[in-house]
C-alpha positions as CSV (number, residue, x, y, z in Angstrom):
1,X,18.3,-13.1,6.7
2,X,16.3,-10.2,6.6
3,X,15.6,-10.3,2.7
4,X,14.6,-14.0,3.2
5,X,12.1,-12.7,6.0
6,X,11.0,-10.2,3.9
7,X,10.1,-12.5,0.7
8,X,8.4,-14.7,2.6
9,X,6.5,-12.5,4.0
10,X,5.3,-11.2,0.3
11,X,5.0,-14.2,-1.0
12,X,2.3,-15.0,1.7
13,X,0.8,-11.8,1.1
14,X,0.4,-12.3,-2.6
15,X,-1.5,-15.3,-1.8
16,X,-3.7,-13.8,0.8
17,X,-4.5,-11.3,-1.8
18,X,-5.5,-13.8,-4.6
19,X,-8.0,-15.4,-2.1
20,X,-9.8,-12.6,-1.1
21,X,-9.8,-11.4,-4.9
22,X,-11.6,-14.8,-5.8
23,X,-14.0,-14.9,-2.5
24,X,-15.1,-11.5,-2.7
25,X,-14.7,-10.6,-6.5
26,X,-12.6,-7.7,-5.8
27,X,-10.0,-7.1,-8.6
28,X,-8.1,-4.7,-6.8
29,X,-6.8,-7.4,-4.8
30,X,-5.8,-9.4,-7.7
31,X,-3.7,-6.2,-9.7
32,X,-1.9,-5.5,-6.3
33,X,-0.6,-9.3,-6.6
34,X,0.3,-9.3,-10.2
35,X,2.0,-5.7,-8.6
36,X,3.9,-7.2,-6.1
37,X,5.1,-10.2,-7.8
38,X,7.3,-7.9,-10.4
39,X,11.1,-8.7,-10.3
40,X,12.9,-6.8,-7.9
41,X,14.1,-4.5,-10.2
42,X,10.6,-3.3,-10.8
43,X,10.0,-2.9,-6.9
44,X,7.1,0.1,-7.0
45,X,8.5,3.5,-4.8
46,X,6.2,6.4,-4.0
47,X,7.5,9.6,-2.3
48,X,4.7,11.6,-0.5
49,X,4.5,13.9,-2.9
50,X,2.9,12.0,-5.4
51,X,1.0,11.0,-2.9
52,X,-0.3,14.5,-2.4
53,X,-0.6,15.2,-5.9
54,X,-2.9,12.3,-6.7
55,X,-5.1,11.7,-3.7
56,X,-7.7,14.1,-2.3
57,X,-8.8,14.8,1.9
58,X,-9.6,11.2,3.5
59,X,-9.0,9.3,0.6
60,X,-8.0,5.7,1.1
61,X,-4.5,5.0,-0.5
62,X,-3.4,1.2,-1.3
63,X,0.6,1.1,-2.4
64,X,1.7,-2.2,-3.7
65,X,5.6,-1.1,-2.7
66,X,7.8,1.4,-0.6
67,X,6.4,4.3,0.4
68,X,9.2,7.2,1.0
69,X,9.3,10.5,3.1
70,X,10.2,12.7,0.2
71,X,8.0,16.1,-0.3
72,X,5.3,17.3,1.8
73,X,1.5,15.7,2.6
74,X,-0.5,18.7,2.9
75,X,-4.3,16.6,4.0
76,X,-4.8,13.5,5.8
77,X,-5.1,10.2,4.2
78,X,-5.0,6.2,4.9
79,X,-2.2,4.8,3.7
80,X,-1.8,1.2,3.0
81,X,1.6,-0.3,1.9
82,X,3.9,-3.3,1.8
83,X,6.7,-1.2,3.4
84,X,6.8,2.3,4.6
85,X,10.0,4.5,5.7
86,X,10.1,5.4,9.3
87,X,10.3,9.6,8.2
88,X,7.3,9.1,5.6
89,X,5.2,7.3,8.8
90,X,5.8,10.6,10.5
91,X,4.9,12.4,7.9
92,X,1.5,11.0,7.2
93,X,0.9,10.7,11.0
94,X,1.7,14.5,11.7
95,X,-1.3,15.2,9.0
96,X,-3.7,13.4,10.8
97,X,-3.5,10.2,7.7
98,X,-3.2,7.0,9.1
99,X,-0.8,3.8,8.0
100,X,-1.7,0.5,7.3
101,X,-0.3,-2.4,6.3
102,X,-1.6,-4.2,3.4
103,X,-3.5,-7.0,5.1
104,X,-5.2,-4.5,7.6
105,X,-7.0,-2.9,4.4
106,X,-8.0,-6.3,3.3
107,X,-9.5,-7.3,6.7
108,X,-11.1,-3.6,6.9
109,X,-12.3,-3.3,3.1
110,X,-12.6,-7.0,1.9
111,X,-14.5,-5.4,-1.4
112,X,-11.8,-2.9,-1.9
113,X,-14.1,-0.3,-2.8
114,X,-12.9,3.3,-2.6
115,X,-9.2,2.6,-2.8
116,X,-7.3,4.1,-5.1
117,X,-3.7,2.7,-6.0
118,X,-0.6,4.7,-6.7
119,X,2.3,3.4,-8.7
């Protein structure tokens, strides 16, 4: 039940995110889609630690996937995800970062400008 939840739940996102990449000509909305709408198999995870590696102080982080709680987030950042582990929420909170879901960003940023996506 929950897997059916879930899948509905991207598949309405993947919409939401075509729309807003065709009213506001943002094509960072449109690759997150084509990201999310990989098999299973090709599900994106991101541990924290490459997290750290590739984003600088404040940055604005969009992950079309999981993120997961392994290695250390040394600054603060704004994540935004499609799922995020309970431990990397922590994580990311006890920095000073923020977490977001996926939507929130689009409602917040409807350009997309300064976001940087990790894969």
């Amino acid at each position: 039940m929950k897997m059916q939840i879930q899948n509905n739940t991207k598949i309405a996102l993947i919409r939401l995110l075509r729309k807003k990449a065709s009213e506001n000509d943002a094509n960072i909305w449109r690759r997150t889609a084509e990201l999310l709408e990989k098999p299973k198999r090709k599900n994106i995870t991101v541990n924290l630690s490459q997290v750290n590696r590739h984003s600088g102080e404040n940055e604005v982080i969009l992950i079309p996937g999981k993120v997961l709680s392994s290695g250390i987030l040394t600054h603060p950042v704004t994540i935004a995800s499609f799922t995020l582990s309970q431990k990397a929420k922590d994580k990311i909170e006890r920095v000073g970062g923020k977490c977001l879901k996926i939507d929130e960003l689009i409602t917040q940023n409807p350009k997309g400008s300064n976001v940087k996506i990790i894969v």
